[in-house]
DOSE-265370 format. One line per field, with one value per residue: residue in one letter; chain; x, y, z of N, C-alpha, C in turn. Coordinates in steps of 0.2 Angstrom, whole numbers, plus 5000, padded with zeros to 4 digits. Each point is the difference from the previous one (the first is absolute). Layout:
! DOSE-265370
residuo	c(A	...)
cadena	c(A	...)
n_c1	c(X	...)
n_c2	c(Y	...)
n_c3	c(Z	...)
ca_c1	c(X	...)
ca_c2	c(Y	...)
ca_c3	c(Z	...)
c_c1	c(X	...)
c_c2	c(Y	...)
c_c3	c(Z	...)
END
This chain:
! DOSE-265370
residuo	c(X	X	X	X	X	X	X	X	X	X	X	X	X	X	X	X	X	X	X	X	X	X	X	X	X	X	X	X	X	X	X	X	X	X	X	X	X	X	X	X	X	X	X	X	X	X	X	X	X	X	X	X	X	X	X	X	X	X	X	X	X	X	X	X	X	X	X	X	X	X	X	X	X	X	X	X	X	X	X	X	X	X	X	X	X	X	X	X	X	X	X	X	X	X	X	X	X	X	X	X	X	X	X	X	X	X	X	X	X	X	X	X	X	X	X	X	X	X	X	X	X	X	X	X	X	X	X	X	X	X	X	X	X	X	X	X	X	X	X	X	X	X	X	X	X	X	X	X	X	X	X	X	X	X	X	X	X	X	X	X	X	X	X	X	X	X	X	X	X	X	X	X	X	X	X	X	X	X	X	X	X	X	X	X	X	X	X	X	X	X	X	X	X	X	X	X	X	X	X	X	X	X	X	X	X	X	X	X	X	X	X	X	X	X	X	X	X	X	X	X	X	X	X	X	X	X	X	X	X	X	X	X	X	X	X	X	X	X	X	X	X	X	X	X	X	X	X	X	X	X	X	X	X	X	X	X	X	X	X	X	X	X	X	X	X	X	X	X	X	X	X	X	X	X	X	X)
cadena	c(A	A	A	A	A	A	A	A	A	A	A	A	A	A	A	A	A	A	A	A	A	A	A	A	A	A	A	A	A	A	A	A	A	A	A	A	A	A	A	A	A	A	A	A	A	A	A	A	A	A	A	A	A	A	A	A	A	A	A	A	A	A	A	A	A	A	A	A	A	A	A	A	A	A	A	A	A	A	A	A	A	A	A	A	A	A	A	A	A	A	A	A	A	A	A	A	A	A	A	A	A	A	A	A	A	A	A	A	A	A	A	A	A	A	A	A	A	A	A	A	A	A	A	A	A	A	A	A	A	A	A	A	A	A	A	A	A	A	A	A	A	A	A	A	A	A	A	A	A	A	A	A	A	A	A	A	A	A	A	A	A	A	A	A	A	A	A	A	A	A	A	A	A	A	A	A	A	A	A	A	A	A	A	A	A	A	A	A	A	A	A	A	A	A	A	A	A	A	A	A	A	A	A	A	A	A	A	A	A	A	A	A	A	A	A	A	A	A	A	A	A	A	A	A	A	A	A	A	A	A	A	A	A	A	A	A	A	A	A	A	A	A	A	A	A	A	A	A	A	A	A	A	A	A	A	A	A	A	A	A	A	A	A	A	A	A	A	A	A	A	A	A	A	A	A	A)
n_c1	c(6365	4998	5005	5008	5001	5004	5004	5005	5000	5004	4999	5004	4997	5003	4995	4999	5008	5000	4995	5004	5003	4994	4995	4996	5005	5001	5001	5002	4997	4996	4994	4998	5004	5004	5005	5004	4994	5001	5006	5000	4995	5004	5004	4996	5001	5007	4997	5005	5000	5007	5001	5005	5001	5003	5001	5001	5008	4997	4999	5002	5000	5001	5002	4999	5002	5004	4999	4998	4994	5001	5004	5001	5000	5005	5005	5002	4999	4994	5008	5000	5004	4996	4996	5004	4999	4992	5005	5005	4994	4995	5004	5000	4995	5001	5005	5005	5003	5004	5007	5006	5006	4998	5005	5001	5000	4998	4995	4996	5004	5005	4995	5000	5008	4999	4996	5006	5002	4998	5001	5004	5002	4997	4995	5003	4998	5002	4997	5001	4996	5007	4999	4997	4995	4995	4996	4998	5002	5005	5004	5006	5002	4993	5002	5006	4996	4998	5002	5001	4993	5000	5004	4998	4999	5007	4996	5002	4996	5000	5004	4998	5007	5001	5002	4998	4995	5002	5005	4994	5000	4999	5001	4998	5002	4996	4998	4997	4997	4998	5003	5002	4995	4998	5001	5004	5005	5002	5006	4997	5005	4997	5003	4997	4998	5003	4998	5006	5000	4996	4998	4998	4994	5001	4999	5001	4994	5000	5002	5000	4999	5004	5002	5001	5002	4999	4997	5001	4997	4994	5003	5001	4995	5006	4999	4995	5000	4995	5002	4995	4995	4996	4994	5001	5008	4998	4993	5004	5003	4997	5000	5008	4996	4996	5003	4998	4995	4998	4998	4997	4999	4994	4998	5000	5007	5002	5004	4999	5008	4995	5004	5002	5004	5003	5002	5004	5002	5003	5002	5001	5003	5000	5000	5003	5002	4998	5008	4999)
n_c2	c(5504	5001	5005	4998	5005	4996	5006	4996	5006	4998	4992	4999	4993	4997	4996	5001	5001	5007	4995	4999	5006	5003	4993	4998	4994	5001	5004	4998	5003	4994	5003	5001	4996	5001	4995	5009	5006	4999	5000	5006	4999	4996	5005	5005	5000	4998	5009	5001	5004	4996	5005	4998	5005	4997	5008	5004	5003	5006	5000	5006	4997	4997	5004	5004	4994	4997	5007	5006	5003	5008	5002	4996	4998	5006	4997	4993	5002	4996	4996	4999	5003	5004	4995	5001	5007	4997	4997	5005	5005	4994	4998	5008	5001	4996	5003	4998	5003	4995	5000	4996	5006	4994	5001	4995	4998	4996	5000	4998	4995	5001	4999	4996	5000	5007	4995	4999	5007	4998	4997	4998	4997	4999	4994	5000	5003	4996	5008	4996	5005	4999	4998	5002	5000	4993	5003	4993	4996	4996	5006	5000	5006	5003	4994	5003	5004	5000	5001	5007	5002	4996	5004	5008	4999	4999	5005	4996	5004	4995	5001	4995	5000	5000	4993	5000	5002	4994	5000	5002	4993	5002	4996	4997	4995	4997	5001	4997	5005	4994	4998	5007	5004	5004	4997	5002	4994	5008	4997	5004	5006	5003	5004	4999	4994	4999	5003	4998	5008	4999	5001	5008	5001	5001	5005	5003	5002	5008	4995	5003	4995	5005	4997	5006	4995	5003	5005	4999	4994	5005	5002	4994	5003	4996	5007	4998	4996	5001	4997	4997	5001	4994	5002	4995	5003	5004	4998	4998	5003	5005	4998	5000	5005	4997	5010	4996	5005	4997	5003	4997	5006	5001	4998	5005	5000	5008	4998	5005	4997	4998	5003	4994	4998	5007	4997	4996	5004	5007	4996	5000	5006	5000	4993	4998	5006	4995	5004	4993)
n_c3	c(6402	4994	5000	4997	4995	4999	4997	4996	4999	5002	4997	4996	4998	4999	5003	5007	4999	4999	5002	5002	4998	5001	5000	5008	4997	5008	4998	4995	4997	5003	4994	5004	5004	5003	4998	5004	4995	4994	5001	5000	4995	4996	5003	4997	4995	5000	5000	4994	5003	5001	4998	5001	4997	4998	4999	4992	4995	4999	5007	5001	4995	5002	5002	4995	4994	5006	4996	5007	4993	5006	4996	4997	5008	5001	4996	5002	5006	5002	4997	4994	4999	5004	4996	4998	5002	5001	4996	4996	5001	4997	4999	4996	5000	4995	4998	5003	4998	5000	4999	4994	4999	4992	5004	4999	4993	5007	4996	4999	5000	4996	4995	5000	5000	4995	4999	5005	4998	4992	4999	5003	5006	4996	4998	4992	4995	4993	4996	4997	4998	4996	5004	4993	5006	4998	5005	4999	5003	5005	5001	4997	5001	5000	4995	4998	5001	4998	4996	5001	5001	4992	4997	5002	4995	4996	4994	4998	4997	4995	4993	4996	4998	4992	4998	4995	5005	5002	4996	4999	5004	5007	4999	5000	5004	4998	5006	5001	5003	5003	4992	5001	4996	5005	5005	5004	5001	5001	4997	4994	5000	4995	5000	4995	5002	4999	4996	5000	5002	4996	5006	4998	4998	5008	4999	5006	5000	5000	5003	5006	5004	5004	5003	5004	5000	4995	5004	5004	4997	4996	5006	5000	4992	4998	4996	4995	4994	5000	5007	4998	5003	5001	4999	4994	5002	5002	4996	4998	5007	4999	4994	5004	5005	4993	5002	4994	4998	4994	4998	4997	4999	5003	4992	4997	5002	4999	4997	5002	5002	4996	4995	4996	5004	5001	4994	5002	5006	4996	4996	5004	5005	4995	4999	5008	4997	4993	5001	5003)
ca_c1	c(5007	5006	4996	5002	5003	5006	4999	5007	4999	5007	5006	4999	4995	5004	4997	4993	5002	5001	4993	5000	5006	4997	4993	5001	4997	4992	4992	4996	4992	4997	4997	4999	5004	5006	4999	5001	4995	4997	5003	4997	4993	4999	5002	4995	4994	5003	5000	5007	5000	5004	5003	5008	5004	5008	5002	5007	5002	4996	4994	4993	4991	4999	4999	4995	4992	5000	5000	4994	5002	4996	4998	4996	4994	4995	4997	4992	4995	4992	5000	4997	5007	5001	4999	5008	5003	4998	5001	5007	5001	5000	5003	5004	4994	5001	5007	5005	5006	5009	5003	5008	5002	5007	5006	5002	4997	5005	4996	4992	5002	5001	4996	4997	5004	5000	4992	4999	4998	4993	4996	5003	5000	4995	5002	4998	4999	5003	4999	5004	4995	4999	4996	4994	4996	4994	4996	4990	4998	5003	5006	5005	5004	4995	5001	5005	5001	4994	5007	5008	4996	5001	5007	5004	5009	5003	4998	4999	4998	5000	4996	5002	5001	5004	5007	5004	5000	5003	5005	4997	4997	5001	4997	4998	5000	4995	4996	4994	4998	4997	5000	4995	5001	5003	5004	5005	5007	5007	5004	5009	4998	5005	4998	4999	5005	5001	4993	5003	5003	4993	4996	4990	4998	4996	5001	5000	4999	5000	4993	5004	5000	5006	5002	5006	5009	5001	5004	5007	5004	5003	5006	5005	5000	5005	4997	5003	5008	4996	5000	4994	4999	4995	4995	4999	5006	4998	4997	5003	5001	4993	4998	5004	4997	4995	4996	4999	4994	4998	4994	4998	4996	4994	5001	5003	5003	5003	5005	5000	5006	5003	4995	4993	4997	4997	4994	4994	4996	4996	4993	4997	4994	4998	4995	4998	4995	4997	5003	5004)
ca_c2	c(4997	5005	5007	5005	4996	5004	5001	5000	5004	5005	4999	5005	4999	5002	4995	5008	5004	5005	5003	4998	5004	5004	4996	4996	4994	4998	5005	4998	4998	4995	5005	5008	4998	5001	4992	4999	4999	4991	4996	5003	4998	4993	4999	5003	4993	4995	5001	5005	5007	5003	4998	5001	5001	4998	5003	5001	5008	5001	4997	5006	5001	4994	5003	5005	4997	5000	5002	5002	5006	5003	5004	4993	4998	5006	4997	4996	5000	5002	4997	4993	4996	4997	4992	5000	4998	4995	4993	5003	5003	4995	4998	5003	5000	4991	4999	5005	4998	5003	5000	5001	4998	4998	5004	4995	4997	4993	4996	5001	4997	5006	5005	4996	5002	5006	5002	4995	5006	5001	4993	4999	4992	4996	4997	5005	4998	5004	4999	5000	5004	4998	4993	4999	4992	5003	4993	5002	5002	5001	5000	4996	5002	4995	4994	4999	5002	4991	4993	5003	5002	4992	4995	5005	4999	5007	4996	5003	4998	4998	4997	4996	5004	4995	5000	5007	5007	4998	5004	5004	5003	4995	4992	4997	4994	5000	4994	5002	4997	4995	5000	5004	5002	5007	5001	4995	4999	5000	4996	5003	5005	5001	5004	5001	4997	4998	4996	4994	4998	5004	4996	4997	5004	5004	5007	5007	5006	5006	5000	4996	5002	4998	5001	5003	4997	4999	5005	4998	4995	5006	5005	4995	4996	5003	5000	4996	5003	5008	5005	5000	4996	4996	4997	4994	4995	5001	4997	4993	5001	4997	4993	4995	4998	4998	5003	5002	4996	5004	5000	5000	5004	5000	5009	5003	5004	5003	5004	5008	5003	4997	5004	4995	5000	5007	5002	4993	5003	5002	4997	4994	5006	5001	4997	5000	5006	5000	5003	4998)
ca_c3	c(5002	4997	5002	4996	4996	4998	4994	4999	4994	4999	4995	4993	4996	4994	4993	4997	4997	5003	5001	5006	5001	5003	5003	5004	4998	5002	4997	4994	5003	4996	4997	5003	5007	5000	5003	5006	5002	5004	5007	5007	4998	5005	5006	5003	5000	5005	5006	5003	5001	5001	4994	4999	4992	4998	4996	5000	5001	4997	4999	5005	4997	5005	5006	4997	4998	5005	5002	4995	4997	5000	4993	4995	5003	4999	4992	5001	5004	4998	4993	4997	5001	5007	5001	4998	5007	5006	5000	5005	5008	5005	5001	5006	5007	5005	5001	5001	4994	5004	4994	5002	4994	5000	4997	4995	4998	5000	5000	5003	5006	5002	5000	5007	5004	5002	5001	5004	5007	5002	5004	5009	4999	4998	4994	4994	4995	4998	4995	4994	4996	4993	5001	5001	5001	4998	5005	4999	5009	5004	4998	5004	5005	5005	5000	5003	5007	5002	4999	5006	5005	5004	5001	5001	4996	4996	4996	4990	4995	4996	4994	4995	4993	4994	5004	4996	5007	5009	5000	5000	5004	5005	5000	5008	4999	5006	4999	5000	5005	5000	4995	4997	4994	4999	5006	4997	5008	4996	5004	4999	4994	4995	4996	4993	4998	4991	5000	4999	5010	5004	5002	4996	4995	5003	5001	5003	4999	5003	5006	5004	5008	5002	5008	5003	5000	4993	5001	5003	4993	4994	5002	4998	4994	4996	4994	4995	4997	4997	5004	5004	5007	4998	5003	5002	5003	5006	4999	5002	5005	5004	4994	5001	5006	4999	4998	4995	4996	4994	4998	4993	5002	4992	4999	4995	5001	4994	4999	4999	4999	4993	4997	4999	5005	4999	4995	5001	5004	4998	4994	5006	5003	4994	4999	5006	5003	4997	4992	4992)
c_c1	c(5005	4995	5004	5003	5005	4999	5006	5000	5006	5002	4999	4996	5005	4999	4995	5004	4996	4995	5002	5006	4997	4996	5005	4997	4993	4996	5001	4993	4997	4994	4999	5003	5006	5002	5002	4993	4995	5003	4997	4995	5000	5002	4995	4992	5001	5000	5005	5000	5006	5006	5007	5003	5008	4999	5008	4998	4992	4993	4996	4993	4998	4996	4995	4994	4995	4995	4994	5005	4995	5000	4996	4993	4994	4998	4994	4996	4994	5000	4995	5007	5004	5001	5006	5004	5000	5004	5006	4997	4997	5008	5005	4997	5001	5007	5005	5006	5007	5004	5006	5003	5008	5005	5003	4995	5005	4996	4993	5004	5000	4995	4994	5001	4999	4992	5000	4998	4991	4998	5002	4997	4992	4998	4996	4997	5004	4999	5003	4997	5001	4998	4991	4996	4993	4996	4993	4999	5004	5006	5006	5001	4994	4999	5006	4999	4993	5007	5004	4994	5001	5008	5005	5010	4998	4994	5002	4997	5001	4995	5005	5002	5004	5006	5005	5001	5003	5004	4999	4998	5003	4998	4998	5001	4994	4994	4992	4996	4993	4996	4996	5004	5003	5005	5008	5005	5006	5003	5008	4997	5007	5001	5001	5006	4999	4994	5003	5002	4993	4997	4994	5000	4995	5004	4999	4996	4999	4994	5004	4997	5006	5000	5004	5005	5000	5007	5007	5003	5002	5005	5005	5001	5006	4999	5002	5005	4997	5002	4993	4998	4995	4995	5000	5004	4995	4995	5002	5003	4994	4997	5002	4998	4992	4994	4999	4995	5000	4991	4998	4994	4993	5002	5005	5007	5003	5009	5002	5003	5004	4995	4993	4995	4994	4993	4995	4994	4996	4994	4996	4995	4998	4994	4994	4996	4997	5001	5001	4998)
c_c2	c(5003	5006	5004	4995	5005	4999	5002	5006	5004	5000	5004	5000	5001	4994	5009	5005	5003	5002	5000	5004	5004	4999	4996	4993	4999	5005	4998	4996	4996	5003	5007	4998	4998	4993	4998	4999	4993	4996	5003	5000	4992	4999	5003	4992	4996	5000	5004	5006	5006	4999	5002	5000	5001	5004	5001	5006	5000	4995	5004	4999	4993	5002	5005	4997	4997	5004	5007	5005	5001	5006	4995	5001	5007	5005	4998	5001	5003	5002	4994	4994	4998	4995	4998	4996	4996	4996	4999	5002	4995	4996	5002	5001	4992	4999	5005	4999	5005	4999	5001	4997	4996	5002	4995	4995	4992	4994	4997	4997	5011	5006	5000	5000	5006	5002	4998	5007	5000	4992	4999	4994	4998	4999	5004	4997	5005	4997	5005	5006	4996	4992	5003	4996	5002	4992	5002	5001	5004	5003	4997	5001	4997	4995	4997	5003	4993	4996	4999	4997	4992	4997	5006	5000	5004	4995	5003	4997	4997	4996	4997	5004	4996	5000	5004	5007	4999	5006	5010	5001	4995	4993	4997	4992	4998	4992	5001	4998	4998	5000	5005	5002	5006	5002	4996	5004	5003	4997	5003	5004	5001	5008	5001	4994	4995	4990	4992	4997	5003	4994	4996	5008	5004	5006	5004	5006	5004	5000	4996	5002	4999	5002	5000	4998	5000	5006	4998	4995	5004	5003	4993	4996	5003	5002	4995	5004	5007	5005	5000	4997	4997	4998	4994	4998	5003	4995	4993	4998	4998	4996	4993	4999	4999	5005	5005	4996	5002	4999	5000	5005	4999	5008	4999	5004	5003	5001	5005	5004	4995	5003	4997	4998	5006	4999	4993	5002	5006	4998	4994	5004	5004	4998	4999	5006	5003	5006	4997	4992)
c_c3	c(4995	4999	4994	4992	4996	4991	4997	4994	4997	4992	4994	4995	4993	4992	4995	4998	4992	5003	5011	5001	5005	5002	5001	4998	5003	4999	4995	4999	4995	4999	5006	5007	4999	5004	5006	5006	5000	5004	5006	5001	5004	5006	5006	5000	5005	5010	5003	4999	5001	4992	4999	4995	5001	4993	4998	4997	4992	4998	5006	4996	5003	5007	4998	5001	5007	5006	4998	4997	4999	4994	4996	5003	5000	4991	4999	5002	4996	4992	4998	5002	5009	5002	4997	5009	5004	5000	5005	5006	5003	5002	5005	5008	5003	5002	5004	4997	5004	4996	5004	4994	5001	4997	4994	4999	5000	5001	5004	5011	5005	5002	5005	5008	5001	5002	5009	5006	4999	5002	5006	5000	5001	4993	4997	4995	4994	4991	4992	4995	4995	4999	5002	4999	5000	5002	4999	5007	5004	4996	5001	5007	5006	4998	5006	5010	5003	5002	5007	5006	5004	5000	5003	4999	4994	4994	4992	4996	4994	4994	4997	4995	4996	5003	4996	5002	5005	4999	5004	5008	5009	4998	5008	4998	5009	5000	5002	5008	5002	4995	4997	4993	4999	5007	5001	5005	4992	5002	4995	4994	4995	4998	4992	4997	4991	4999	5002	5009	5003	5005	4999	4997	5006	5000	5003	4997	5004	5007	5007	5007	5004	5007	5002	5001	4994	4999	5003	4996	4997	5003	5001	4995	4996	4992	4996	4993	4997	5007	5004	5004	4996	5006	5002	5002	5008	5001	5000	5005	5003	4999	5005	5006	5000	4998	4997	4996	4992	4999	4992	5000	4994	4998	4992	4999	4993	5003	4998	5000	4994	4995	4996	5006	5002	4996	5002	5005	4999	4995	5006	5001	4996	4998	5005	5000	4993	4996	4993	5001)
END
């Protein structure tokens, strides 16, 4: 039922200055993969095959990595270091990757809007790279597709974070449905608002399923004072006619686009794959 997932990748990565002047925030790699590659790693788990990248100006090694290389590949070859590459060319063999770039940078509502020539009207999935997630089982994004399969509406993901971070992130004000623990009716969103006007301590993270009227809201959302277009003003529209659901996802998530955050998840897979 969802076949494609969109991948917001334009912005500038400017917390990783100067390390991101010339690398793409999402290829910065958590030990030997690059964090664009585990989103697409989870979306392939999840059964999605088709992958839609929202690029911007200097991020061509996005589309490189993507892809084969054939001088690397003829280096290697019937080297000891071969094994190097099966992990990339499996992926690239499970996937087909399209791409379009955003001319400005006017916030994730927008960039979304411009991923809208590769998806066409059916529902998506759409994932954050710098929000990297780590599930003993099922991953998020194949958590959250079980989810759509029984309520087929827009879904986001959420976690509990310090009320001291609301500021940081979408808030969801929500209720729970036939009192579950992890599922829930949004009924209004905040974007990043001050620990004091927050509704709860739920957070939006980088994982979302959205249906295709989402597209036409984003082309009637008026930016807010930065000039951006907001996901969740779109998301709340749809919120107002019942659909919209959050999910409290199982699983570990890094934030990746904050530099502790960075270091938290590389010493995680660190440990997990028994460097250190």
């Amino acid at each position: 039922m969802i076949s494609k997932c969109l991948f917001p990748a334009a912005g500038y990565g400017t917390r990783f200055l100067p390390a991101t002047k010339a690398v793409p925030k999402e290829m910065l790699p958590i030990l030997t993969k690059p964090l664009l590659q585990y989103g697409v790693e989870e979306a392939i788990s999840a059964g999605i095959k088709n992958m839609a990248i929202v690029t911007g100006r200097g991020k061509r090694s996005i589309e490189d990595h993507f892809d084969n290389s054939f001088e690397l590949e003829s280096q290697l070859s019937g080297t000891s270091k071969e094994h190097y590459l099966y992990e990339i060319k499996d992926v690239i063999e499970k996937a087909t990757f399209t791409y379009v770039r955003q001319q400005e940078m006017l916030g994730l509502g927008h960039a979304i809007l411009t991923g809208e020539p590769l998806i066409g009207n059916e529902p998506f999935a759409v994932i954050l790279a710098d929000d990297l997630c780590d599930c003993d089982n099922a991953g998020v994004l194949q958590q959250m597709i079980e989810i759509y399969k029984k309520y087929e509406c827009s879904i986001v993901a959420i976690e509990e974070v310090p009320n001291s971070e609301v500021h940081k992130y979408g808030i969801v004000e929500c209720k729970a449905i036939n009192n579950s623990e992890d599922i829930f009716h949004v009924t209004n969103m905040i974007e990043k608002p001050s620990p004091k006007n927050s509704p709860s301590n739920m957070a939006i993270i980088g994982r979302y399923i959205l249906t295709p009227d989402i597209f036409n809201i984003l082309r009637k959302i008026s930016p807010d004072h930065s000039s951006e277009i907001q996901i969740t003003d779109a998301l709340l529209a749809q919120a107002k006619s019942g659909n919209v659901i959050a999910y409290k996802f199982k699983g570990k998530r890094f934030d990746c686009g904050d530099v502790n955050g960075y270091v938290k998840a590389t010493n995680f897979f660190a440990r997990k794959e028994g460097i250190i």
